[in-house]
C-alpha positions in Angstrom: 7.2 -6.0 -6.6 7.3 -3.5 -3.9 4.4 -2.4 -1.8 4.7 0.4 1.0 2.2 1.2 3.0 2.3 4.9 4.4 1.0 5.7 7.3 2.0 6.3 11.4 0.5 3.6 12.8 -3.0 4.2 13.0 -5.9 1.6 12.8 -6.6 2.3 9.8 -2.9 2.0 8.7 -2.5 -1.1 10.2 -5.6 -2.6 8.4 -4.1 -1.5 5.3 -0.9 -3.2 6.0 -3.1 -6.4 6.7 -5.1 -6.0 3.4 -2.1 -5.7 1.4 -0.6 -8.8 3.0 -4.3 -10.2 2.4 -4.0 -9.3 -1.5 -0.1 -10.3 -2.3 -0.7 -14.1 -0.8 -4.3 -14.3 -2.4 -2.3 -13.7 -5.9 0.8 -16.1 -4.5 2.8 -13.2 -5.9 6.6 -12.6 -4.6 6.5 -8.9 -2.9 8.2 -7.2 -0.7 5.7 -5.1 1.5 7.4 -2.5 3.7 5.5 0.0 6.8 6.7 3.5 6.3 5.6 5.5 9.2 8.3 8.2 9.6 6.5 11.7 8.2 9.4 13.0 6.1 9.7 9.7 4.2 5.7 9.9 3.9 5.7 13.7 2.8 8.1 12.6 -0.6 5.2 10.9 -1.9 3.4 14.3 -1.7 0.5 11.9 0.2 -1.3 14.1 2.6 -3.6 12.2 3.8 -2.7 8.6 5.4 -3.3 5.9 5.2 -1.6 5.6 1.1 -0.7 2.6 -0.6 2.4 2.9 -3.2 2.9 0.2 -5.5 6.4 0.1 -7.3 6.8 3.6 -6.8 3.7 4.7 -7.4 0.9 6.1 -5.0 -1.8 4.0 -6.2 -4.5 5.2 -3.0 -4.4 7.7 -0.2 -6.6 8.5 2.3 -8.9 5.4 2.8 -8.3 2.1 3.3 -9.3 -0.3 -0.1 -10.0 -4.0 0.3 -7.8 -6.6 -0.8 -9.9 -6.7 -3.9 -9.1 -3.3 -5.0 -5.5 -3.9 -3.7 -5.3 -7.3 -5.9 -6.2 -5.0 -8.9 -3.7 -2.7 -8.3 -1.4 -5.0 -8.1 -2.6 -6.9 -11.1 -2.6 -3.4 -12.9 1.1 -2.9 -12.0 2.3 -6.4 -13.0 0.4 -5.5 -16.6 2.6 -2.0 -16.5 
């Protein structure tokens, strides 16, 4: 699984980073979890506001910050995909 988390550098991008971190070792899942804080790379996800959590390709929030719960059912959601 691949998680990115969009965003350049922020608090709140930061938390989000943590939360995601939070989520993958509550669910003892195998991910690789990646910062991507240059704006061009951001921009190809069309996200336009940060901070934006993609999951396996997919921009799955953007623009607040959701807890490791909704971040566990994302990922949950995606591994069901």
């Amino acid at each position: 699984m691949e998680i990115k988390v969009l965003g350049t550098g922020c608090p709140k991008c930061k938390m989000l980073e943590k939360n995601a971190r939070d989520a993958v070792a509550d669910l003892g899942i195998e991910a690789d979890i990646a910062k991507v804080a240059d704006i061009n790379d951001i921009m190809e996800y069309n996200v336009m506001m940060t901070p934006a959590l993609v999951i396996n390709g997919k921009v799955k929030a953007a623009g607040r910050l959701p807890n490791v719960k909704e971040i566990k059912m994302m990922i949950q959601d995606e591994q069901e995909a």
